[in-house]
Backbone as a ProteinNet text record, in pm:
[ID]
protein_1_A
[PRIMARY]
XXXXXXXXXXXXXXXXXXXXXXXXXXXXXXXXXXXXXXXXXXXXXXXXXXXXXXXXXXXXXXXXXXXXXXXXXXXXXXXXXXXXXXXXXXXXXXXXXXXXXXXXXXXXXXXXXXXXXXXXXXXXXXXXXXXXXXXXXXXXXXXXXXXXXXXXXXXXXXXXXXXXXXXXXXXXXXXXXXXXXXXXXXXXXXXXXXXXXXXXXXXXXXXXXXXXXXXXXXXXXXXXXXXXXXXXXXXXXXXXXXXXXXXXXXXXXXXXXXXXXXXXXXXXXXXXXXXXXXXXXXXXX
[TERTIARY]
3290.7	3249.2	3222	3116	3050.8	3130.5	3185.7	3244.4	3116.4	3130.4	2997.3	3081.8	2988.7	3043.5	3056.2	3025.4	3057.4	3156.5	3202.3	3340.5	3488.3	3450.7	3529.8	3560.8	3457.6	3469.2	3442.7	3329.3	3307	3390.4	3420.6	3524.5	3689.2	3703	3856.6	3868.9	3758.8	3706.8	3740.6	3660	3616.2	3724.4	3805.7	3998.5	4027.8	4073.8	4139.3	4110	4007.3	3939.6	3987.8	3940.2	4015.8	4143.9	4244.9	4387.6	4433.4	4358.9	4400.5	4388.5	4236.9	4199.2	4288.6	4358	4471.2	4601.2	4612.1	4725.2	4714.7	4593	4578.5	4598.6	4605.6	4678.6	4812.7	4873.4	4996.1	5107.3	5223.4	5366.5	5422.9	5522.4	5737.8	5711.5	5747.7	5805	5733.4	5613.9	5505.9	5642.9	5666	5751	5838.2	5974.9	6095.3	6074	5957.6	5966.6	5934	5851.5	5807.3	6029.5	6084.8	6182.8	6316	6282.8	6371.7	6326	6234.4	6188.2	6187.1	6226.5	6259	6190.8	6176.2	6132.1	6012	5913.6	5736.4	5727.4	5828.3	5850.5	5832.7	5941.7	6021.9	5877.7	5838.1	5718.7	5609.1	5579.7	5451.7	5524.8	5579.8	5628.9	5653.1	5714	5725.5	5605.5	5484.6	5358	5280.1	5351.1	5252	5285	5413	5490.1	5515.3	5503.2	5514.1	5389.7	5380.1	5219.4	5112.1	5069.2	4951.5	4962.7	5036.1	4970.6	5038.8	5062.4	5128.9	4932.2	4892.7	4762	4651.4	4684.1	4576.8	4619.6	4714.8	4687.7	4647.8	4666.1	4587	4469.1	4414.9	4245.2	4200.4	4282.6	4246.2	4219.7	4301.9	4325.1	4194.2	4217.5	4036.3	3909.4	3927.3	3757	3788.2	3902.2	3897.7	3806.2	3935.2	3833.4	3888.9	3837.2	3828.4	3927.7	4048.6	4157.4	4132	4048.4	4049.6	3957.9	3924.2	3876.7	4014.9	4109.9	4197.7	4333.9	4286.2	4417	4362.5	4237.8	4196.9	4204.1	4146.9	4168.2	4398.5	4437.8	4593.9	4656.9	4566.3	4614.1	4592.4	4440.8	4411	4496.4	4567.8	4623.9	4725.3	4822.5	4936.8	4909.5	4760.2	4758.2	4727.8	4857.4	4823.3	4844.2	4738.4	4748	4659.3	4676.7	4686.3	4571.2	4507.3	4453.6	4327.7	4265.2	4150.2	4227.1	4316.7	4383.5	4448.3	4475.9	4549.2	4409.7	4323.1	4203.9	4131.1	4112.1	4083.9	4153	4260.7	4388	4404.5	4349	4316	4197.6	4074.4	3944.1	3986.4	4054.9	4050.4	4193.8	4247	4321.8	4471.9	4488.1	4640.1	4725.9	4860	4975.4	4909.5	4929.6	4898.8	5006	5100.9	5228.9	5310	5283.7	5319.3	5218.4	5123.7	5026.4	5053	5071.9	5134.2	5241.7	5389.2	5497.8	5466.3	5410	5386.2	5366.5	5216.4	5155.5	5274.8	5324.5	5477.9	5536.6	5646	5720.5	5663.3	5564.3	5493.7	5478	5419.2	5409.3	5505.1	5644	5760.7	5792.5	5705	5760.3	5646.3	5516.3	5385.8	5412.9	5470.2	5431.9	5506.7	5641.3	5730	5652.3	5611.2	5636.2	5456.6	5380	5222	5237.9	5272.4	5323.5	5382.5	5461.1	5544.8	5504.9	5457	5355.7	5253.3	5174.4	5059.4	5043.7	5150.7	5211.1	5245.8	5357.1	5352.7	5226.3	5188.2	4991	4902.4	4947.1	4842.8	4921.1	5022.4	5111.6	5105.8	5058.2	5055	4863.5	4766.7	4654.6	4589.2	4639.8	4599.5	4628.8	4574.3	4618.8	4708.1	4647.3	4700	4717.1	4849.1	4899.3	4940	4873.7	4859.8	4998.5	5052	5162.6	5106.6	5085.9	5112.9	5173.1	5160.4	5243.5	5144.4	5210.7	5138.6	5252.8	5170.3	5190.6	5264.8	5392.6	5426.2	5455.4	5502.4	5461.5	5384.3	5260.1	5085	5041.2	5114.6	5056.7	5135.1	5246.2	5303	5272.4	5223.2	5158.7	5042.2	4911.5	4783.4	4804.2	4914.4	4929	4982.4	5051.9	5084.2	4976.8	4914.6	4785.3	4704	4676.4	4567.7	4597	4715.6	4744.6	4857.9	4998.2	5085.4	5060.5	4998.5	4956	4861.6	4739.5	4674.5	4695.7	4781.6	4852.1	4921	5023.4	5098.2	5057.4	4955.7	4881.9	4857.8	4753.2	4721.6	4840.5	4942.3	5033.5	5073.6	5053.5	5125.7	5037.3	4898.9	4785.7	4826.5	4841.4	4841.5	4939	5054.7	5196.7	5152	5089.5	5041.4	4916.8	4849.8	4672.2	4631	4715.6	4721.9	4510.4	4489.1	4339	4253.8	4292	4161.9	4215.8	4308.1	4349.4	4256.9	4265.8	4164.5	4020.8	4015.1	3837.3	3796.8	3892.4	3807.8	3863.4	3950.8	3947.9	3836.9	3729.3	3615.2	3516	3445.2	3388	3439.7	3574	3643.5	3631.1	3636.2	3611.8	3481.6	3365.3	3232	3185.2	3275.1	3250.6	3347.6	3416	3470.4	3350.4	3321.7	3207.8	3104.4	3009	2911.7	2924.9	3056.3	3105.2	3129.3	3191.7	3193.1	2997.9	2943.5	2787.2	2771.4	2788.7	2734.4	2810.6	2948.9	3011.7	2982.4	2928.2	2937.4	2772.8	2634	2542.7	2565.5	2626	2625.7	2663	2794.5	2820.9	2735.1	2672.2	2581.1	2443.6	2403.1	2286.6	2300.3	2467.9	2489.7	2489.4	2531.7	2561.9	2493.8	2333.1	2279.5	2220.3	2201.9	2167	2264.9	2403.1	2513.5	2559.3	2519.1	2595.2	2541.6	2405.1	2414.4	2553.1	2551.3	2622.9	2763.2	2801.2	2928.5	2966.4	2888.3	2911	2900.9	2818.5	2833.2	2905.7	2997.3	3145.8	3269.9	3254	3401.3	3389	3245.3	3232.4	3294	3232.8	3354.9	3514.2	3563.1	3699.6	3748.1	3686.9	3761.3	3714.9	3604.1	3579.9	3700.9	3720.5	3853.8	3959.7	4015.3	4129.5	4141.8	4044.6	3997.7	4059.1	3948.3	3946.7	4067.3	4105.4	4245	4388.9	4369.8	4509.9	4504	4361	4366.7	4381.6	4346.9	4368.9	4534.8	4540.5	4750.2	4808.4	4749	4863.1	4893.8	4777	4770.9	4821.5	4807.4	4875.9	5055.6	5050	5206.4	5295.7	5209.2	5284	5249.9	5162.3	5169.4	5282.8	5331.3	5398.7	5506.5	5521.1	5696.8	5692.6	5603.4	5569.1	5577.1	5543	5480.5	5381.8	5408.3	5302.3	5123.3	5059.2	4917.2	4874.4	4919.8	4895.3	4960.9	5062.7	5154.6	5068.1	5051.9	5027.4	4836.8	4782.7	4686.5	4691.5	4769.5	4837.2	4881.9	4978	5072.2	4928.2	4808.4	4713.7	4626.5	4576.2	4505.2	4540.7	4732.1	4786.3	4787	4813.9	4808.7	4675.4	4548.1	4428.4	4336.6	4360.4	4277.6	4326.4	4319.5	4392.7	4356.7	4416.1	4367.1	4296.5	4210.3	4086	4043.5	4123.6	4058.1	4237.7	4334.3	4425.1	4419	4347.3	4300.6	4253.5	4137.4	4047.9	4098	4175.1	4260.6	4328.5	4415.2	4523.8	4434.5	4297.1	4227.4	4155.2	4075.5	3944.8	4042.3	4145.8	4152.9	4303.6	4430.8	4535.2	4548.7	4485.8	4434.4	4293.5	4213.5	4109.9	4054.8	4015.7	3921.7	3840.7	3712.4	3583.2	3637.7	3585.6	3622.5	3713.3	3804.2	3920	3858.4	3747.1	3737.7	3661.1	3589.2	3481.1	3552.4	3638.9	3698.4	3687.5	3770.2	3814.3	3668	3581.9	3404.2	3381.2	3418.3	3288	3415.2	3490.6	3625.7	3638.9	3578	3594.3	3501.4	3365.1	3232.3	3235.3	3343.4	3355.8	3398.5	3554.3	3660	3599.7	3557.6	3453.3	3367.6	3351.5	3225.6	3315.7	3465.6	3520.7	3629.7	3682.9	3785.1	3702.6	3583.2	3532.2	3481.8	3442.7	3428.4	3578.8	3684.3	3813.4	3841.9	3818	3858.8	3782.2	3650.8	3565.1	3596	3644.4	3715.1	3827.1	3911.9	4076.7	4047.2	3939.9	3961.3	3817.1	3740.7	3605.4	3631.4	3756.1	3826.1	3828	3854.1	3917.3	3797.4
31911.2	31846.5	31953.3	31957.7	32061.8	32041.5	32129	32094.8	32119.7	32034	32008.3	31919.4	31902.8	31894.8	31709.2	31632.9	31479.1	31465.6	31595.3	31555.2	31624.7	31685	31818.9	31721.4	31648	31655.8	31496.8	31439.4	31260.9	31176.8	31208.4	31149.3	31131.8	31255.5	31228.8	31152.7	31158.7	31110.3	30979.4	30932.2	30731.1	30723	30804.6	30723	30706	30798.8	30776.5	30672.3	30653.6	30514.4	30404.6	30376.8	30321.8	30279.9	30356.3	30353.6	30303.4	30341.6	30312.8	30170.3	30092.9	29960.1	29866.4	29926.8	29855.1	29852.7	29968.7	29948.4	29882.6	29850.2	29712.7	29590.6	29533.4	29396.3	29436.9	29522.4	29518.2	29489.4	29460.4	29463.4	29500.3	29530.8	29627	29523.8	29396.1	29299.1	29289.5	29336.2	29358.8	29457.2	29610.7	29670.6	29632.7	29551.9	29530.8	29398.1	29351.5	29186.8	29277	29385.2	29450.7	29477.7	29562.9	29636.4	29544.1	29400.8	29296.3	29237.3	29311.1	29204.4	29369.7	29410.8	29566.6	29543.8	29382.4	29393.2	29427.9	29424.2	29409.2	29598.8	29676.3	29829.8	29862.7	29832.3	29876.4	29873.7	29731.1	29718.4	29794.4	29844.3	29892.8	30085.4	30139.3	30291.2	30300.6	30207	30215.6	30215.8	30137	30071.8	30230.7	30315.1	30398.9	30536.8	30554.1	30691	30651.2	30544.3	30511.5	30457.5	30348.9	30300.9	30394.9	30491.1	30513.2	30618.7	30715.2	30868	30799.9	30704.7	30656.3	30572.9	30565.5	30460.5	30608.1	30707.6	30822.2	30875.1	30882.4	30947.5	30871.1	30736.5	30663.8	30699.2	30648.4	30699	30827.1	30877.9	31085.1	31069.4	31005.9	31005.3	30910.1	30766.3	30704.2	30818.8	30881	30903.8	31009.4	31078.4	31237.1	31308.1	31369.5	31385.5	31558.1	31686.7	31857.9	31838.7	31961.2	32029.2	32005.5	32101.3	32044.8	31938	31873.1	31726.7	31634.1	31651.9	31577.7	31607.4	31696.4	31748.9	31713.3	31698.2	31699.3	31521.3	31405.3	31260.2	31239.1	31372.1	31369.6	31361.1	31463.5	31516.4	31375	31325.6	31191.2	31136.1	31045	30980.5	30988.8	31136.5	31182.7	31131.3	31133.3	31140.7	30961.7	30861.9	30781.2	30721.8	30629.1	30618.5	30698.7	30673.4	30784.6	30672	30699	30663.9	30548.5	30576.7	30507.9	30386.4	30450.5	30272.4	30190.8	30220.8	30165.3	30107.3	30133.1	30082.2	30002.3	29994.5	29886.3	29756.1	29803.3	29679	29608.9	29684.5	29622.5	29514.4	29594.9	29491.2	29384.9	29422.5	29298.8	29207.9	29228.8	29104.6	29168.4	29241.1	29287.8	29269.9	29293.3	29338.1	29484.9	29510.4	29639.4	29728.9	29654.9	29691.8	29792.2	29689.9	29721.6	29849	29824.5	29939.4	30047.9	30080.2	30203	30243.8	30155.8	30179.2	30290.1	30235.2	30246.8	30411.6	30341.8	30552.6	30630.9	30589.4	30672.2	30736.1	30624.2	30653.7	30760.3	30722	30801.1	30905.4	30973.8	31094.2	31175.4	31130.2	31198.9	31259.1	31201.8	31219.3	31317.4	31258.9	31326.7	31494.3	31522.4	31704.4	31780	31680.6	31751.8	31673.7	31609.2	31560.1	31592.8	31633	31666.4	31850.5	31900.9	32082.6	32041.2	31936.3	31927.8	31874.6	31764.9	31713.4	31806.1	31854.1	31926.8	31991	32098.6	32272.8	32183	32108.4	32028.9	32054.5	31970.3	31893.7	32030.5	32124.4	32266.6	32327.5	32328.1	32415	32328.9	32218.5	32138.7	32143.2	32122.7	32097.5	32222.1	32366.7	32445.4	32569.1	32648.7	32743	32888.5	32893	32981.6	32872.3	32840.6	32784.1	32823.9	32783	32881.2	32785.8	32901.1	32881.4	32801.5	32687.3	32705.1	32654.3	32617.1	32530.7	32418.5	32305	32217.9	32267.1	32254.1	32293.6	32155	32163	32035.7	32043.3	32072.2	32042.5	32015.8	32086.7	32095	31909.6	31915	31749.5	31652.2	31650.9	31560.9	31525	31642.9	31637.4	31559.5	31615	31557.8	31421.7	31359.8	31233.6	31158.1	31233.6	31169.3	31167.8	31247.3	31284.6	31179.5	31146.7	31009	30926.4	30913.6	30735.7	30687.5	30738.5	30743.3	30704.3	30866.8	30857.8	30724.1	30757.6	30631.3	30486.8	30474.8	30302.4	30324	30423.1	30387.5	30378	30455.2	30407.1	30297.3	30255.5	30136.9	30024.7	30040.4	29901.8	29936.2	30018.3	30042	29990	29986.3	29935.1	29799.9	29728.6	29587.8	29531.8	29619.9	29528.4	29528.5	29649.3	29677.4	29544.8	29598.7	29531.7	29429.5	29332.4	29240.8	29156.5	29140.2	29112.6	29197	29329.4	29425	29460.4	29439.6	29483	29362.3	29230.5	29112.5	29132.5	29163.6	29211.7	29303.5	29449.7	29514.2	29546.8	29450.3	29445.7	29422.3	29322.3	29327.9	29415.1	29497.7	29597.4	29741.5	29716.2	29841	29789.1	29712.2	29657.9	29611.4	29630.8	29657.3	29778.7	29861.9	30046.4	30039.1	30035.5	30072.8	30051.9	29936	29865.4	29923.4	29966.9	30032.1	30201.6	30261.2	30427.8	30419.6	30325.3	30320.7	30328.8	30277.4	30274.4	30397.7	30468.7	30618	30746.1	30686.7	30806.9	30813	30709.7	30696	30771.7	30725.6	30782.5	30975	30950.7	31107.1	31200.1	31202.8	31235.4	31238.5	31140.3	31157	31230.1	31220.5	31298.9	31500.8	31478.6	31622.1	31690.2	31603.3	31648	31556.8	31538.3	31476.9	31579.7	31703.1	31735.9	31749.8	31726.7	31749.4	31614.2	31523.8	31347.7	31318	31320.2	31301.5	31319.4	31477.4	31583.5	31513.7	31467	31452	31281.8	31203.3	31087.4	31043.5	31188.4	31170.5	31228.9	31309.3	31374.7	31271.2	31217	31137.6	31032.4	30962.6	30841.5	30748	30690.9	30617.5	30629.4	30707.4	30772.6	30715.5	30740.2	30747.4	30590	30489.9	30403.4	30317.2	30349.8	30264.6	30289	30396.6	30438.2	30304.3	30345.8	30268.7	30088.3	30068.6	29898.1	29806.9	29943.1	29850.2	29899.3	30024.1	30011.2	29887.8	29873.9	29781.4	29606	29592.6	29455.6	29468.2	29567.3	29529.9	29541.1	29600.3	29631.7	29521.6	29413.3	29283.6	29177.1	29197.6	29075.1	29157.2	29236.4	29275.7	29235.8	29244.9	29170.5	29028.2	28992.5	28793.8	28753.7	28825.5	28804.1	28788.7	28887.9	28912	28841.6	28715.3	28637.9	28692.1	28715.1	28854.6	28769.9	28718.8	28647.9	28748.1	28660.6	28723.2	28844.7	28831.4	28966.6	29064.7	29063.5	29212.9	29228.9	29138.8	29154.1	29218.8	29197.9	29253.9	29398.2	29451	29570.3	29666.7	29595	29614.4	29760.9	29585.2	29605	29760.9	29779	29846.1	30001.5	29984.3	30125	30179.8	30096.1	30155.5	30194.3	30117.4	30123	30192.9	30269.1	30325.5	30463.2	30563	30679.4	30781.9	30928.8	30977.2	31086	31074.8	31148.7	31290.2	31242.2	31434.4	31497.9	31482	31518.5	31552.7	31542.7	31573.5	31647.7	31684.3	31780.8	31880	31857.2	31975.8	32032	31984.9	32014.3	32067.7	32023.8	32108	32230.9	32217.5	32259.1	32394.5	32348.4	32464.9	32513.3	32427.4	32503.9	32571	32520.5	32540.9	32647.1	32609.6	32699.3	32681.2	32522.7	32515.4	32408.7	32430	32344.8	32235.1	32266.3	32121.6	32035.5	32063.4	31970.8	31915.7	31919	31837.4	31727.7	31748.6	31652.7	31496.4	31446.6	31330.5	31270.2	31335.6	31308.7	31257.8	31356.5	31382.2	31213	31213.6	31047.2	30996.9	30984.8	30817.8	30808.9	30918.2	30910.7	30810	30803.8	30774.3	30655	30611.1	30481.8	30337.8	30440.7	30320.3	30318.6	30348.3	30216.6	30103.5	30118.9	29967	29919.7	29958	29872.8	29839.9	29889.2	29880	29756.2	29714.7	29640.2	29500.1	29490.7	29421.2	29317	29409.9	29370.3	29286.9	29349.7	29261.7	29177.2	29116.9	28995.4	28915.3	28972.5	28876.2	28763.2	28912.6	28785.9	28730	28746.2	28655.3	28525.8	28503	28455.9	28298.2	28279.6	28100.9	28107.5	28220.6	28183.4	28163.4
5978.8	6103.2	6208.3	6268	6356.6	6483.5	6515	6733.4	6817.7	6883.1	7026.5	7078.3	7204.6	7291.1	7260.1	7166.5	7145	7092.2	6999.3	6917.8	7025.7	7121.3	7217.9	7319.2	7381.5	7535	7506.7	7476.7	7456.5	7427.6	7296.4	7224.5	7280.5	7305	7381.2	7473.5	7591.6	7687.6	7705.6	7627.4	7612.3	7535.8	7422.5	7418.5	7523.1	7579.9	7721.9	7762.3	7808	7868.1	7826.2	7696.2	7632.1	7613	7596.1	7612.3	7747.6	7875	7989.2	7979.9	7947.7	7917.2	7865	7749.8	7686.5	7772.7	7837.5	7944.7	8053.2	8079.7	8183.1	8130.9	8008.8	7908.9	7863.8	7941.3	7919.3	7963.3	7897	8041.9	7966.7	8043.3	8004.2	7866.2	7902.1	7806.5	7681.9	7664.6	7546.3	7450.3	7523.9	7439	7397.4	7464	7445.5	7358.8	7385.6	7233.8	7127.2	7108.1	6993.1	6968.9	6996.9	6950.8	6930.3	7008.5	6963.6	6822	6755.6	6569.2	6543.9	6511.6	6430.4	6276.1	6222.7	6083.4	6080	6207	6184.6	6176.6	6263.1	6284.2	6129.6	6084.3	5969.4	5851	5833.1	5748.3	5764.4	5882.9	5915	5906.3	5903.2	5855.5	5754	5601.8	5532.4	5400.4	5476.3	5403.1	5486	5595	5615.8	5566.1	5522.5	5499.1	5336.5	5305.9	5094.3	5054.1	5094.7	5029.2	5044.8	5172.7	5179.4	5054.3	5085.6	5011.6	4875.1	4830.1	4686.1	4642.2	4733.7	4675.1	4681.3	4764.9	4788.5	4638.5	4576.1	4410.9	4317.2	4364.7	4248.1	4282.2	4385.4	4378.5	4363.2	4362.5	4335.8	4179.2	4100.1	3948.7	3931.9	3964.9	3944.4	3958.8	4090.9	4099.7	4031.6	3997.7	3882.8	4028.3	4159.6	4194.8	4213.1	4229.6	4233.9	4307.1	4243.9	4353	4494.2	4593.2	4683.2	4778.7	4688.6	4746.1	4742.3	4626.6	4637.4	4724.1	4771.1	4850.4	4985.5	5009.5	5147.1	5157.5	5082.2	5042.2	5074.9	4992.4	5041.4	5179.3	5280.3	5401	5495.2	5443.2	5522.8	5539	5373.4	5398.1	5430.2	5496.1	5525.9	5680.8	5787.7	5885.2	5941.7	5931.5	5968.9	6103.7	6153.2	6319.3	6353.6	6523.9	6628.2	6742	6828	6868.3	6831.1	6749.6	6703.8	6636.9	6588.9	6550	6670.8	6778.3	6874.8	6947	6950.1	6996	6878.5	6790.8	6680.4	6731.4	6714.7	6709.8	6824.6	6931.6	7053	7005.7	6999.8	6996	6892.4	6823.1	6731.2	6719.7	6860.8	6897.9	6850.5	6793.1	6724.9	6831.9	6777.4	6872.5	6864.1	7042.2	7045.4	7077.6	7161.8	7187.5	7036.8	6941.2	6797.4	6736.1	6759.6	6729.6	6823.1	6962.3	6983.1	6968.6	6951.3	6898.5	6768.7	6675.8	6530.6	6499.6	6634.3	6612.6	6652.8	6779.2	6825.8	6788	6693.3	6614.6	6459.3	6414.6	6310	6382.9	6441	6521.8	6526.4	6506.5	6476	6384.2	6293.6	6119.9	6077.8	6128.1	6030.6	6062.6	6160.8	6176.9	6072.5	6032.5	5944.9	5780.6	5763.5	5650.4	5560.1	5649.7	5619.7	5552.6	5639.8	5571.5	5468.6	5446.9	5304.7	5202.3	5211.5	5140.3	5056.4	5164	5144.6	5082.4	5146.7	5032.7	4882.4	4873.1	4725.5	4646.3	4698.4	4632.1	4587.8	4708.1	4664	4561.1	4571.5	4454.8	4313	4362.3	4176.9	4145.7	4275.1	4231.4	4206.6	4250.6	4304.4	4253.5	4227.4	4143.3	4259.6	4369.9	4468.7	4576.7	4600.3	4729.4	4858.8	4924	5096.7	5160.6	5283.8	5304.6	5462.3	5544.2	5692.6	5755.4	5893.6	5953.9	6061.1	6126.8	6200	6325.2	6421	6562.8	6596.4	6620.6	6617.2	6753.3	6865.4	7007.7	7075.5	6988.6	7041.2	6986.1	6855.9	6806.4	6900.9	6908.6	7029	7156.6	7213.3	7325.7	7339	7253.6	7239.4	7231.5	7166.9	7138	7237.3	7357.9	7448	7574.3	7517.3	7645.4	7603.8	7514.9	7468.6	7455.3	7424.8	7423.9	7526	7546.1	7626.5	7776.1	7793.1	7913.6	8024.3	7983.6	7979.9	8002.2	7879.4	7826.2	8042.6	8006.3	8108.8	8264.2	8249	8415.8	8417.9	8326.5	8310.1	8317.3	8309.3	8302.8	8431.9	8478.4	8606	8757.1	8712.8	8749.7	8743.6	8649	8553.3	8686.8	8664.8	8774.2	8946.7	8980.8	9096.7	9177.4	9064.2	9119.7	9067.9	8997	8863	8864.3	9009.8	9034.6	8960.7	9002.9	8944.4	8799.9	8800.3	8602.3	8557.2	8572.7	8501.5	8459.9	8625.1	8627.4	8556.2	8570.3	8449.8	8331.6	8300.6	8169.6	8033.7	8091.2	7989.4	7991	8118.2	8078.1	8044.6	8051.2	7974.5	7773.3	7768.2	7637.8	7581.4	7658.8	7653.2	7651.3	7729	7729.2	7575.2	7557.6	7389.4	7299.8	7268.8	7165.6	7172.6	7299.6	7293.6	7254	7286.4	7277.6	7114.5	7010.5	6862.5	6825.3	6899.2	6868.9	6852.5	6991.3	6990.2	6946.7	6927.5	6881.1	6722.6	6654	6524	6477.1	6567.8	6595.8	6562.1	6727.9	6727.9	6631	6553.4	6461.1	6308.2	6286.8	6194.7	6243.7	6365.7	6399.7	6381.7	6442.4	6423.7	6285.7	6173	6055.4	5931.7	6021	5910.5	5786.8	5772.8	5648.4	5575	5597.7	5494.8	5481.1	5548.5	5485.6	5385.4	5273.1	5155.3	5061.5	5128.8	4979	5039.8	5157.4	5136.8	5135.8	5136.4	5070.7	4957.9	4868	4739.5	4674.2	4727.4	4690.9	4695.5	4832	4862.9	4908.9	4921.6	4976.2	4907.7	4843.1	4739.6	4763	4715.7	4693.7	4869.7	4980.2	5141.7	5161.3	5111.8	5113.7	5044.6	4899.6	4850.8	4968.1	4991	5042.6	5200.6	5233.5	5337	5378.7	5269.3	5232.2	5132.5	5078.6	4979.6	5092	5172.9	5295.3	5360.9	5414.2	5492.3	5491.7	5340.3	5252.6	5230.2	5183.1	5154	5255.4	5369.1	5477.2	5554.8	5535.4	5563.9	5486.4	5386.6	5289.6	5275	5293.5	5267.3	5433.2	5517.3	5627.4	5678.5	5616.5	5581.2	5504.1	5374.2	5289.5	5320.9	5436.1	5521.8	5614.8	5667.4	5724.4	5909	5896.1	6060.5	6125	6226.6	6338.9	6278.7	6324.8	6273.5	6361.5	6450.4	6573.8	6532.7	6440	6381.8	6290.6	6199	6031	6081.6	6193.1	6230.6	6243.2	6305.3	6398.6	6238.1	6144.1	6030.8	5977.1	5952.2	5865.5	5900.4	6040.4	6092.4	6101.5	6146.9	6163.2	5966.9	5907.3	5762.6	5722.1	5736.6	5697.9	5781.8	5863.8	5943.7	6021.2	5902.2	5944.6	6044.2	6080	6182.7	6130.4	6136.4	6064.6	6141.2	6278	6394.3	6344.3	6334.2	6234.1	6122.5	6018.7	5876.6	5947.6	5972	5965.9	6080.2	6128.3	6225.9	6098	6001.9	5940.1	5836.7	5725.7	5655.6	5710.6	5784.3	5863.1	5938.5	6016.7	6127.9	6046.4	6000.5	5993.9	5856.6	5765.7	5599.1	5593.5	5630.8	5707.8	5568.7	5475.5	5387.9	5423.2	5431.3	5530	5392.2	5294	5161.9	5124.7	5203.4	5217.4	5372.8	5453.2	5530.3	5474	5375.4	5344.6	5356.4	5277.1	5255.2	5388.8	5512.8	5679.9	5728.1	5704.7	5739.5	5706.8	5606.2	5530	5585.8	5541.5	5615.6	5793.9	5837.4	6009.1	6027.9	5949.5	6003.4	5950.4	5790.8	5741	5833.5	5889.4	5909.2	6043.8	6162.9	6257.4	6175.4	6118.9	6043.7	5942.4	5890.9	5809.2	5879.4	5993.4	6111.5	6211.8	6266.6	6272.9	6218.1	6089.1	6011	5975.8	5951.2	5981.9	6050.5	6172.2	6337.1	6301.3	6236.7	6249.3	6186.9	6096.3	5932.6	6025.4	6058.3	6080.7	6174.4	6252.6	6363.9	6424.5	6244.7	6326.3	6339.1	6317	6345.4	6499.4	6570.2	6722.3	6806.6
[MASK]
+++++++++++++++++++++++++++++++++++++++++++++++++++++++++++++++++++++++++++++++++++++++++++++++++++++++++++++++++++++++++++++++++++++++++++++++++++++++++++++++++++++++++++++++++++++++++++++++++++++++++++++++++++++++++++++++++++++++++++++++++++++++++++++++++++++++++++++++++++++++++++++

């Protein structure tokens, strides 16, 4: 994935925005009902720290796919959450409260448990295994700078100005819908002579990963019978990983461009199957 100034400066940008947006539909009491049902928590870390990277080797073994294509398809699914899912789960009605809890709490775990993982996977797929580390203050931070932050003005707005939190609540959610248009655009305009070669490497392979997280992560929290706004939230934080994380953790801390490919095609996937989603569960309302 090429850096310019859409993936640097745009993109972070319109999260923010975003995140603030969601923190104007918020209150205190959104959090504290999330942490009074601890079972919807519990389901949604366990389906994201066991199911995912347990379904990323089955599909490594299906598509039979090169050392490091499958290590980079690994790192994905090590990087779940973060922002782009807390904004999905917004547009498409989720508990969002539950969806930033989720990323939260995961955020704790992924800095230690991705170096470990990882190094594993290279030392079994790999004939020379590189040693590194994830900046784990630097990842905490970023994560509080984009979603944290934001959320919390915004609710703070919400209790203050409760008039103007209403009002612009929908063209903050008209600026989201149209920014997935162009951020999804832009990205393919930048790196259109290499999206053949890399949707015909891992398209498939980041497409399953994709569409079967996001089908079980949903039927496994229907099953546990989870109000539809969790089992939404459950579905989205499992099925819709953090893809500028992969490719930080291949691309910059691994420093192998081919372990980005997988991140490359599933960044550009999960908007149009993270969408499609939101239309599914919700075209009764």
């Amino acid at each position: 994935m090429k850096a310019d100034f859409l993936t640097q400066i745009v993109l972070p940008f319109s999260l923010f925005i975003i995140m603030f947006g969601m923190g104007l539909a918020l209150k205190l009491s959104d959090f504290l009902r999330v942490f009074k049902q601890p079972k919807a928590i519990s389901i949604g870390i366990v389906c994201q720290m066991v199911m995912l990277p347990l379904m990323a080797c089955l599909i490594i073994v299906l598509f039979g796919l090169t050392a490091e294509l499958a290590v980079g398809l690994l790192i994905l699914a090590l990087c779940p959450g973060g922002a782009t899912s807390n904004m999905i789960s917004y547009l498409s009605r989720g508990d969002v409260a539950l969806s930033i809890s989720l990323t939260a709490l995961v955020s704790l775990i992924t800095p230690f448990s991705i170096p470990i993982v990882t190094a594993v996977a290279m030392a079994f797929l790999m004939e020379n295994s590189q040693q590194f580390s994830i900046p784990i203050l630097k990842t905490i931070l970023q994560l509080i700078v984009i979603t944290i932050v934001p959320v919390a003005i915004g609710m703070i707005i919400h209790k203050k100005f409760p008039v103007f939190s209403a009002k612009t609540q929908k063209p903050i959610k008209i600026f989201s819908i149209v920014f997935l248009f162009v951020i999804i655009a832009g990205l393919v305009a930048k790196n259109w002579e290499d999206m053949a070669g890399f949707f015909v490497q891992t398209g498939f392979a980041s497409f399953s990963l994709n569409v079967i997280c996001l089908t079980a992560g949903y039927l496994i929290a229907k099953s546990m019978r989870l109000e539809k706004a969790q089992s939404i939230s459950i579905s989205i934080e499992v099925g819709i990983q953090n893809g500028t994380l992969a490719l930080v953790v291949a691309g910059t801390l691994i420093g192998n461009p081919v372990m980005t490919i997988p991140a490359v095609t599933y960044s550009l996937l999960m908007f149009i199957t993270g969408g499609i989603f939101g239309w599914l569960v919700n075209r009764n309302n």
